[in-house]
N, C-alpha and C positions, 0 to 999 in steps of 0.2 A: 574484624572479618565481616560483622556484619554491617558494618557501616560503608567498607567498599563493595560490596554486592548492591549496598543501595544506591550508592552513587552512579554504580552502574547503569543501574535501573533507571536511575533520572535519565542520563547520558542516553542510552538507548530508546526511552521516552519522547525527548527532545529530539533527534533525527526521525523518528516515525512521526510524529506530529508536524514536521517540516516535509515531509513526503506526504503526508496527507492534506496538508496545506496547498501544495502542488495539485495533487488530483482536484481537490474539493473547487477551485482555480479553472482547472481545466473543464470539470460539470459545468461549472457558471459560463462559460464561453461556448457549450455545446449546446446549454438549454437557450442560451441569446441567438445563437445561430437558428436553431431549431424554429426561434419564436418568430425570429427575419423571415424565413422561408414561409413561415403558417401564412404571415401578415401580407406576405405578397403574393400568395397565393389565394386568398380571400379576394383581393385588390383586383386580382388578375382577369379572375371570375368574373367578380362584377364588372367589370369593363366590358368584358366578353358577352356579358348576358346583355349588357343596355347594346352592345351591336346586335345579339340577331333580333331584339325587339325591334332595332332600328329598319333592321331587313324587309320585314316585312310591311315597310313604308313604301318601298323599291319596286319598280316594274321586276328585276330583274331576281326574285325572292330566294331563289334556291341558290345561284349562282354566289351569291351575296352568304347564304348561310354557310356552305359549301367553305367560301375561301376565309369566313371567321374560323370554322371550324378547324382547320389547317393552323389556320397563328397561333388556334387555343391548344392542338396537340402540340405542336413545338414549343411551346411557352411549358406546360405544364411537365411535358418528358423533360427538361432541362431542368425543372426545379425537381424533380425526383430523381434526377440525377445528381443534384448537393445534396440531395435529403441520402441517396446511399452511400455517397461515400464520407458526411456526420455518421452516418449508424455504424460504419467499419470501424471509422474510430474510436467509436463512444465504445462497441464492444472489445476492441481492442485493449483500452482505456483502462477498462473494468478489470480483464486479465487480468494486466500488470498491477492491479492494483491487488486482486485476489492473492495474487504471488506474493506480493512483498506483505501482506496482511500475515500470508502463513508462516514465510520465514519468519517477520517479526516475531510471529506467536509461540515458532520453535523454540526459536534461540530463546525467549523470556523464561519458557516453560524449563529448556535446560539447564538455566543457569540458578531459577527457584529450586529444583529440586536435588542441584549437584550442593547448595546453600541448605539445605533441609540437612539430607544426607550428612555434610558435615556437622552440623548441629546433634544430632542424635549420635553420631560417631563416639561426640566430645562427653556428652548427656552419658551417653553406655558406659562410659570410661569414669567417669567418673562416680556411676552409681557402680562399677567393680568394684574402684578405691574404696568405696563407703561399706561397702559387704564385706571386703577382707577387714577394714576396722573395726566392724561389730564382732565378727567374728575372732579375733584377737580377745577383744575385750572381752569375751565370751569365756574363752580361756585362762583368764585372767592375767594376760600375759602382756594389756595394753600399757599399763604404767610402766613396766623394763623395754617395750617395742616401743611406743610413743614416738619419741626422736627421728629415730629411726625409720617407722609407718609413715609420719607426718612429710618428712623431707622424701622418701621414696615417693607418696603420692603427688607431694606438689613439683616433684619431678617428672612426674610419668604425665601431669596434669599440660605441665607448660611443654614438654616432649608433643604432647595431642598435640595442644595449638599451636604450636610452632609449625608442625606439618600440617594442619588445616590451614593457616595462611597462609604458607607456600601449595598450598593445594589452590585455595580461590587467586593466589595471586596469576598462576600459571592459567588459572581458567579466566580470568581475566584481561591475559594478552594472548589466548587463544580465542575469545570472541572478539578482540578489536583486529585479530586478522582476518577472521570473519566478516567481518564487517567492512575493512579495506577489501576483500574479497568480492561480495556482495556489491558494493558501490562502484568498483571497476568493472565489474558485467554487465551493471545499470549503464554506466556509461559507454559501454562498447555496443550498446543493445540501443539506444538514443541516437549515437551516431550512427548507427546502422539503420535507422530507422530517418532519422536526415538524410542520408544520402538514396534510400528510397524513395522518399519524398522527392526530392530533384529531379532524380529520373523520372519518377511519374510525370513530373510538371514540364520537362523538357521532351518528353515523347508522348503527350497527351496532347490532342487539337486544340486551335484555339476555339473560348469559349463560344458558342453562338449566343449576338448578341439579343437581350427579351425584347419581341413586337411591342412597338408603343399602341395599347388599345386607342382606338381612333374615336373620336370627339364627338 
């Protein structure tokens, strides 16, 4: 009994570790994203700052600042427009990760303590069997009951565990339907989320392309 609760436990182990494997994947893609946008946005700047120094080389100074100014708003509103829709996702990200954190935590939690449960069940049953035999003996009535005691308890004994293993067996194909459960919402919720993606990308302008800061 208790050796398939644990294997469980592995089992269940080993796909939360692959779903986190996933996330942890997807962080590293959001923080490299992240660090693109920083790096070109530094870049951006400083191009931007050597032109109005430039500027005011120019008869025509204001006019000159004027129209850097303008390439340096569009440049920068575009890159805080990647920068918000990384932060949609990354919170999004997070959710689904919070979610699947808790269920795992459920399901772990209910299957340790329905495995406890049976343990003390088996434990109570058989510190009964031990109580009625002192108490026999007490009587003095263990030596003519003996036989009798002995095989009634290791009857009542294997009777428990018989129905504790048919107890974790049954909780054992009711968390793998759980879990077929669980990963078929995961995945209806992924392509739901694909095929948002799409639309976004096919009803969304084309990107405007970034001013090359000028030499």
């Amino acid at each position: 009994m208790n050796k398939r609760f644990l294997a469980w436990m592995a089992l269940a182990t080993s796909f939360a570790a692959g779903a986190q494997t996933a996330f942890d994947l997807a962080e590293a893609a959001s923080a490299q994203e992240q660090s693109r946008i920083n790096a070109q946005r530094l870049a951006l700047e400083a191009g931007f700052d050597a032109e109005d120094a430039a500027c005011y080389k120019k008869f025509f100074v204001n006019m000159c600042l004027n129209e850097v100014k303008e390439r340096r708003r569009d440049a920068m509103a575009e890159l805080k427009r990647q920068e918000v829709v990384l932060n949609d996702e990354t919170r999004k990200r997070k959710a689904e990760e919070q979610i699947a954190k808790t269920a795992e935590k459920n399901s772990l939690e209910v299957q340790q303590q329905a495995a406890e449960r049976r343990a003390k069940a088996l434990e109570d049953e058989r510190s009964r069997v031990e109580r009625t035999r002192l108490k026999a003996q007490e009587r003095g009535d263990l030596k003519q009951q003996e036989p009798t005691n002995a095989a009634e308890a290791a009857n009542k004994i294997k009777g428990s565990e018989e129905r504790a293993q048919a107890r974790g067996e049954k909780q054992a194909a009711s968390a793998e339907e759980v879990k077929k459960y669980n990963d078929k919402q995961r995945e209806i919720r992924e392509r739901k989320a694909s095929r948002e993606k799409e639309l976004r990308e096919q009803t969304k302008p084309a990107a405007k392309p970034l001013p090359t800061p000028a030499s």
